[in-house]
N, C-alpha and C positions, 0 to 999 in steps of 0.2 A: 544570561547568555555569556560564554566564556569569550574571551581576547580571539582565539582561535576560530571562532564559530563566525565572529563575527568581520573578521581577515575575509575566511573563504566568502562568507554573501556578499562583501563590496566588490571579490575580484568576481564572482559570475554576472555582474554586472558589465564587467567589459572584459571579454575574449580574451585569456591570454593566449593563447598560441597565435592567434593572429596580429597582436600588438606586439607580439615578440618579433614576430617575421618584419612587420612593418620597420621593426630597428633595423633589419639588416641590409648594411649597405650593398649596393649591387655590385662593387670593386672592392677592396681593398682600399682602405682612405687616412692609414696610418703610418710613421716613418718606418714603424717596428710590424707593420705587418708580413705577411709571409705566408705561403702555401701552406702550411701549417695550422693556419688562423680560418674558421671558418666564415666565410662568410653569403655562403648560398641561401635561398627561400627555402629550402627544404628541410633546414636544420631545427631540431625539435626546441622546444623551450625545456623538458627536461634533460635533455641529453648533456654530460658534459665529459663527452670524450677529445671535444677539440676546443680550443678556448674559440672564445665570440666577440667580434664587433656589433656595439648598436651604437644606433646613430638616431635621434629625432630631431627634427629640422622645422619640426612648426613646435607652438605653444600646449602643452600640456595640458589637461583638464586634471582637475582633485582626484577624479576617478584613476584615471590613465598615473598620476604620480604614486599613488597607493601602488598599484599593478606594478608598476616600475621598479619599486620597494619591496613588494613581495618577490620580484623575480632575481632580485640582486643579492636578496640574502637567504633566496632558499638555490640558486644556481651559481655555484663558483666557476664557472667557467667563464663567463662575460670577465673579460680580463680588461675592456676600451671601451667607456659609453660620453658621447658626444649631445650635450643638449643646447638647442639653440633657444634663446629668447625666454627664458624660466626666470618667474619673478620668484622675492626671496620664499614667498609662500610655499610654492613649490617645490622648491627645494626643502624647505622645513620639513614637507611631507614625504620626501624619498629618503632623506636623510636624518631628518632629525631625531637623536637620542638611539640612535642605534648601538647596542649591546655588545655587538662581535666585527673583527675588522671586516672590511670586503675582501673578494678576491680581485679589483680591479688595480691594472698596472700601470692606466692609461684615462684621465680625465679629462673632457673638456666642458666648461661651461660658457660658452659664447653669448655676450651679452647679454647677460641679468641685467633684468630691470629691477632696479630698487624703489621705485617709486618715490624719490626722494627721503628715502630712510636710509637708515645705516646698514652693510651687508654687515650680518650676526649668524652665515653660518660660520658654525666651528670646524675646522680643518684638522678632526682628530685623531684619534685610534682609529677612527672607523677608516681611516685611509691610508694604514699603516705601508702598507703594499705597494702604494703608487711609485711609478716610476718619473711617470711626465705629466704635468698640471699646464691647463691651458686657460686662465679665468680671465673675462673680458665683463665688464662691469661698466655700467650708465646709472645716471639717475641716483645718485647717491645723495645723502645728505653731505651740506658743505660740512670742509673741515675748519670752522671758524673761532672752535674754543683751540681745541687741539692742535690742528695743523700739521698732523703724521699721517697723513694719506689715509685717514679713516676706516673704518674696519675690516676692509679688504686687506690693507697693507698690515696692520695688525694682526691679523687670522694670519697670512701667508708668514709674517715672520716668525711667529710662534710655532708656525708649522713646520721653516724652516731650521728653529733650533731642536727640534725632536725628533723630526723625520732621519730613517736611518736607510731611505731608498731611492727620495726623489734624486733625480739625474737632470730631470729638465722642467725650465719654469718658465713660463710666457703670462706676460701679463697686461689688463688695458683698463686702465684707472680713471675716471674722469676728476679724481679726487687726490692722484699721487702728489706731484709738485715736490720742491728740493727735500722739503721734514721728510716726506716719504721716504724717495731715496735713500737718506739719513737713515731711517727706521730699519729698511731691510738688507741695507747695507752694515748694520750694525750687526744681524742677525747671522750675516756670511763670514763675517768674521770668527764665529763657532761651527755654521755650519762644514762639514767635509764630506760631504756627498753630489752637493748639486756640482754640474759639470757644464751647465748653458741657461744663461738668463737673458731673456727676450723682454726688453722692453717696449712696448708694441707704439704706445702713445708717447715719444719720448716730447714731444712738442709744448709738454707741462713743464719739462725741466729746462733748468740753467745751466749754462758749460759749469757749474759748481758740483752738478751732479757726475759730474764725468769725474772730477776730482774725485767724490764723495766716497764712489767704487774703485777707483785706483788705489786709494788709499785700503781698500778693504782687500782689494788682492794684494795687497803687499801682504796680508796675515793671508789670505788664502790661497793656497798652490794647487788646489781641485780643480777649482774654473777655472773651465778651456776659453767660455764665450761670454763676454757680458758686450748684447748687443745695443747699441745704445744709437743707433743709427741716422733716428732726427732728432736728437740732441744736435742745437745748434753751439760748435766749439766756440769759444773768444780767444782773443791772441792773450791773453793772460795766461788760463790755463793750459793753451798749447806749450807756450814757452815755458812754464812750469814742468807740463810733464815730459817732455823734451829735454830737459834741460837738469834736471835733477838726476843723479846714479840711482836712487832709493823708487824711480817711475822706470827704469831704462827696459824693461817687458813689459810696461802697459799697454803698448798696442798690438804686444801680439797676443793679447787674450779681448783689446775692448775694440769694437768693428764700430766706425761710427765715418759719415762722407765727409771727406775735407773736400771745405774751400780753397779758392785759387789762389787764397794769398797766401794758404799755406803751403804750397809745393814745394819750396825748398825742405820745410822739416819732414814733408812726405815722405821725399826721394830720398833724403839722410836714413831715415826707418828703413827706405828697402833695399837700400846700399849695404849696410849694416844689419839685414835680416831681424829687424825688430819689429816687426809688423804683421799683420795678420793676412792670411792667405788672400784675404777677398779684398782687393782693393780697392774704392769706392769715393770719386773725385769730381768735385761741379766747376766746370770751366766753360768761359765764353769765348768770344774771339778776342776778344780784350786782354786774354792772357799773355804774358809775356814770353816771347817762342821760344827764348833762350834757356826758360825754367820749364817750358813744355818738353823739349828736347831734352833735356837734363832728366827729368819726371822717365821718358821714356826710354832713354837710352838703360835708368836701373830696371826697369821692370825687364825688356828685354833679358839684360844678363845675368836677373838673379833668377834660382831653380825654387824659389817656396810660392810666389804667387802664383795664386788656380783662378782666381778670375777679376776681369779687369773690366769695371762697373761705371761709366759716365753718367750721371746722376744729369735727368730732363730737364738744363738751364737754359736751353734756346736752339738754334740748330746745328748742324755738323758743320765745321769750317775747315780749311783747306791743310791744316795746320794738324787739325784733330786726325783727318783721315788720313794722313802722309806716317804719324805717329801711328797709330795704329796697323796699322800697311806693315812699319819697320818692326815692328813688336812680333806681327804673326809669321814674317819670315824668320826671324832668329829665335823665337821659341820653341822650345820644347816641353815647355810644363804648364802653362797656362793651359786651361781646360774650355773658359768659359769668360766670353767675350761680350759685356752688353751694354752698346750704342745707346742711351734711350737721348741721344741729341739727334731729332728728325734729321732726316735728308728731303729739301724743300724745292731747292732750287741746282743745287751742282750735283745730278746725279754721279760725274764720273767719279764723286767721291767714295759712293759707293760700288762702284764696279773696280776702282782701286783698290779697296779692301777685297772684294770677293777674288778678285784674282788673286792676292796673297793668299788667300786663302787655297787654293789652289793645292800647293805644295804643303801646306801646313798639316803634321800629322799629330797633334795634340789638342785641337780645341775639337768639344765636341755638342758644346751650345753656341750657337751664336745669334744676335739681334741687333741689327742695325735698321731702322723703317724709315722707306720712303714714303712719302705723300702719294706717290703714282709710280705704277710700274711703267718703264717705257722696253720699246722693244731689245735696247742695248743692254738694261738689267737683265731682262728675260735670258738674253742669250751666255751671259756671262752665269746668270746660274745657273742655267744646264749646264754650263761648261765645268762648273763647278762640282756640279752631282755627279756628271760622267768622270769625273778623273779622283774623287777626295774617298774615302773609304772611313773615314773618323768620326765626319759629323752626326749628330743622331740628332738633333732639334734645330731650326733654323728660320728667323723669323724675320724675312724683309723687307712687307708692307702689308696694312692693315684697311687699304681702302674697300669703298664699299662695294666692287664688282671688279670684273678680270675680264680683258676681252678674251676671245676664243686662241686667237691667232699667237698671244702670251702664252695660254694655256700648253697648246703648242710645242713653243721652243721650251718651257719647262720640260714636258715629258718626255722629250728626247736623251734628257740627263737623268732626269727620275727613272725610268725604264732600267737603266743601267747601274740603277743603285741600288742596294739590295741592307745597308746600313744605315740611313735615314728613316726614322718613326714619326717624326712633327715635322711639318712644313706651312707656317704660313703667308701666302702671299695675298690674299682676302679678307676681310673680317667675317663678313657672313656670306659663304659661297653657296652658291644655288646648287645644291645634290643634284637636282634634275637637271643638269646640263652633262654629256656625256662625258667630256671633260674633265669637270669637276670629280665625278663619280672617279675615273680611272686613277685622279690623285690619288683618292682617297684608300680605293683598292689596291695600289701600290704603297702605299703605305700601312695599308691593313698587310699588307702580303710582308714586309719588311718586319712588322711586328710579332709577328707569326711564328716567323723565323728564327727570331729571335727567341722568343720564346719555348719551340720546340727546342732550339741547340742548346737552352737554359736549363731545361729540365732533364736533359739526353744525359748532360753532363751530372747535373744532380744526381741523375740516380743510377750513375757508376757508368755510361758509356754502353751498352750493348749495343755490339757489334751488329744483330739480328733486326735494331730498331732501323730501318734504311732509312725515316723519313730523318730521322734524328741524326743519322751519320752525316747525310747530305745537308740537314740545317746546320751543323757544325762547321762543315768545310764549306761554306758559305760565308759564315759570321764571324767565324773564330779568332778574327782580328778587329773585332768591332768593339770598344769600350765599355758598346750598351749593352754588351754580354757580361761582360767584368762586371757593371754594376746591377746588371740584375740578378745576378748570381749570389753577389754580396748580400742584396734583400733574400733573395731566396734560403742561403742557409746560412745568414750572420758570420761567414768568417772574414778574413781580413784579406786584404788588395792582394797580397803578395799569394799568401794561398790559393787563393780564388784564380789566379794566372797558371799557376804550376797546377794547378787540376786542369786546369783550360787546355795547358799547353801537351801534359800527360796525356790524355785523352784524344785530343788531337792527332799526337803523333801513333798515337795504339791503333786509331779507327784510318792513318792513311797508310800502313803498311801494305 
């Protein structure tokens, strides 16, 4: 029986056209996706006119990875396939010794189990194409002779020096530790294509490793991002990279959350725009006001940071939310504001922010979460909805039920907002309460809008489309258009405005 004969009897064993559909996700569930990308149930397993998201989210059978394998390398169109929980067996079977590269631009493999072995696939030709790799790995054998983050870190850095497409790399090692680092920081040093490295588990490494990659971008000038975020810094290596000319743009490529005791070398980075856009800082009440004030007085009046991140050290203090309050009145370029220090006890701290928020025509996430909504919150964020036109997400408590009479005063402002998509003030709100539903529906109706003006405009503005003229002259100053517009046809901020603004002015003559 030939190679061939014996392919087609394992796949009529399990349906492909129906394991195919089963891949596909019900949304769009990628950064690079776009109207363009198909992701419907109706889409054929041979058809490959439009490229394809799959997605499997349980564990695989022998059978099912065969299938997976046949579908991969006889359809180039699956350009993103997403597998959760695939031990390395499995993978052997969809990938292993494959002949011809794929057409995939877009991998993730979320938590392999290795079973206390080595991960051994190889990261080869056959993945010439990828654009974005997302591998999250358990269960490894230790790295006890070695001690280079074992074969995960190995496969990736060798993939690193050959690959001539990857762009983006996320990774979660249970095996990485400082040699790691080492290993694929060595690798970035020749590489010139990746442009964002996600270290997901940074809690393995030592502020040595933060060093490790400073030093590696001093040779590389490609990477935008090397995210290094729980990496815990030591005042060594801060004063080191700080403090040297040959680190003086390391942070504005490495994101990782300062502690309070470093706020003075914080506010020197953003005084001096040497820092990266997302700014990300754990503070108690214990901090010193004089360097809290100092901390925000720069953020305030520089124009590069887009979002301003208090990392969950205890709760909101009077000090934090007075700071905050003064940031959202004189900015204009921060985007993206998030509190994760509870609001416990002093609610007016948070109704002090929301009224800044008021006026403020630049942020358009924000998260500050009380414990309880009381009716004084309530009314300040209606007041909030009714008067702000920017925000499109907003998340100000996550208890477990809402009275009616809150419900209420929210949707007096909601009603009148026609630019907000997410709102939560609930964790788990009861749909069957009429209330809750009318949220929901105003914010279905918000997205909507959004979405018809998204597309109105995409595809050149006819004047004839009336639902499309009027989602336009609705939205057309809403951010959330700007950026969903930007997903929808990958161009750039500035274009994407001047088509906005073009159109706009065409359709209100």
């Amino acid at each position: 029986m030939s190679e061939s004969t014996v392919q087609d009897s394992e796949h009529k064993e399990v349906d492909v056209s129906e394991f195919f559909r089963r891949g596909l996700p019900a949304r769009p569930c990628s950064s690079f996706d776009s109207d363009e990308r198909d992701t419907s149930s109706d889409q054929d397993v041979n058809s490959t006119s439009r490229p394809v998201s799959l997605l499997y989210g349980e564990k695989l059978s022998e059978k099912e990875a065969r299938t997976l394998r046949h579908i991969l390398e006889t359809n180039p169109s699956v350009k993103q396939l997403t597998l959760w929980y695939a031990s390395m067996n499995i993978l052997e079977l969809i990938f292993g010794d494959m002949e011809k590269p794929l057409a995939l631009e877009e991998l993730g493999l979320l938590y392999v189990d290795c079973d206390g072995h080595d991960f051994c696939l190889s990261l080869s030709e056959v993945f010439s194409n990828l654009r974005a790799l997302d591998v999250r790995c358990r269960n490894q054998a230790p790295c006890i002779v070695t001690g280079d983050g074992g074969g995960l870190v190995r496969s990736i850095a060798d993939f690193l020096l050959h690959s001539r497409t990857l762009q983006e790399l996320a990774l979660w090692s249970d095996n990485l530790g400082d040699a790691g680092a080492q290993v694929l920081a060595d690798a970035l040093t020749t590489n010139d294509t990746l442009k964002k490295l996600e270290i997901l588990d940074g809690t393995q490494l030592t502020s040595k490793a933060v060093l490790t990659f400073a030093n590696a971008l001093v040779v590389n000038s490609a990477l935008e991002l090397v995210d290094l975020s729980e990496v815990d810094m030591q005042e060594e290596e801060v004063l080191l990279l700080c403090g040297e000319d040959r680190y003086a743009d390391t942070f504005k490529r490495v994101y990782t959350v300062w502690k309070q005791q470093f706020l003075p070398q914080l506010t020197k980075l953003v005084r001096e725009n040497r820092h990266f856009p997302d700014v990300s800082v754990e503070v108690t009440s214990s901090v010193r006001a004089d360097l809290l004030e100092d901390f925000f007085n720069a953020v305030a009046e520089n124009n590069t940071v887009r979002m301003l991140h208090f990392y969950p050290s205890g709760k909101t203090f009077d000090a934090l939310a007075d700071g905050i309050a003064d940031v959202l009145r004189r900015t204009s370029t921060i985007t993206n504001i998030r509190n994760l220090m509870r609001v416990e006890d002093d609610y007016e701290a948070l109704i002090k922010v929301l009224s800044a928020l008021k006026d403020n025509r630049s942020v358009t996430d924000f998260t500050m979460v009380a414990d309880v909504l009381t009716p004084e919150i309530c009314r300040s964020l209606s007041e909030l909805l009714a008067s702000n036109k920017t925000l499109t997400s907003v998340n100000i408590c996550e208890c477990a039920e809402i009275a009616a009479e809150h419900v209420h005063a929210i949707l007096q402002g909601l009603r009148e907002n026609y630019t907000l998509t997410d709102l939560t003030v609930v964790w788990d709100p009861d749909d069957d309460t009429e209330e809750a539903s009318e949220i929901e529906e105003l914010l279905k109706r918000n997205r909507g809008l959004l979405d018809r003006a998204a597309h109105f405009v995409k595809r050149g503005g006819d004047v004839s489309d009336v639902e499309g003229v009027e989602a336009l002259k609705i939205v057309h100053q809403s951010p959330g258009l700007v950026e969903t517009l930007e997903k929808l046809t990958g161009k750039a901020t500035a274009e994407v405005r001047d088509n906005i603004k073009a159109t706009f002015t065409r359709v209100s003559c």
